[in-house]
C-alpha positions as CSV (number, residue, x, y, z in Angstrom):
1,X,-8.6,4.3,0.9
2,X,-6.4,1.3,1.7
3,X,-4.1,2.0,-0.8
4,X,-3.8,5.6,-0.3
5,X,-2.8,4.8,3.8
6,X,-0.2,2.5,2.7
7,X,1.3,5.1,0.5
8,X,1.4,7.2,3.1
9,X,3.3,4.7,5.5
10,X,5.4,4.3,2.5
11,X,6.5,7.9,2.1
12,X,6.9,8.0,5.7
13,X,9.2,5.2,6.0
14,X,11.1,6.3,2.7
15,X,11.5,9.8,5.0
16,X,13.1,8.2,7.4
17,X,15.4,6.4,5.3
18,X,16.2,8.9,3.3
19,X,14.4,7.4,0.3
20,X,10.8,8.3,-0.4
21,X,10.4,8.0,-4.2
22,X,11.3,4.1,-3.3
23,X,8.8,4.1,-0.2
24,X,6.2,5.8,-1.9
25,X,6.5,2.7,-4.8
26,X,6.8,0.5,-2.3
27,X,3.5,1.4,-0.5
28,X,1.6,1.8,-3.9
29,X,2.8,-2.0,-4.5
30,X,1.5,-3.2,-1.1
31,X,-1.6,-1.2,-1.5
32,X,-2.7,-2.5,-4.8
33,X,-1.7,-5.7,-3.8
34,X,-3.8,-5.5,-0.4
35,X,-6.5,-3.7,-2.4
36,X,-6.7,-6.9,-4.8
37,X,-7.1,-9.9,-2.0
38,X,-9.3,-8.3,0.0
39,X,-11.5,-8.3,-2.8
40,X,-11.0,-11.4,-3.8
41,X,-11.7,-12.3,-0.3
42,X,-15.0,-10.4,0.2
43,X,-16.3,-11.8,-3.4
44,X,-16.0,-15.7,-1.6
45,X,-18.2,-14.2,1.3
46,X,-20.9,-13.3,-0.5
């Protein structure tokens, strides 16, 4: 789910500059990215 939202802010922000193939990248990056440490994160806490 995270990484679906952040694609979303992605497209939305490459909408409103006039750019959403590069959003849409962008916000897969930083979901994957998110997706990966918060899973590293939550495998230390257990």
């Amino acid at each position: 789910m995270l990484i679906a939202g952040c694609m979303l802010v992605g497209i939305g922000l490459g909408m409103l500059f006039g750019n959403t193939g590069a959003g849409t990248l962008i916000g897969l990056g930083v979901g994957f990215l998110l997706e990966f440490f918060w899973s590293k994160r939550k495998g230390k806490e257990s």
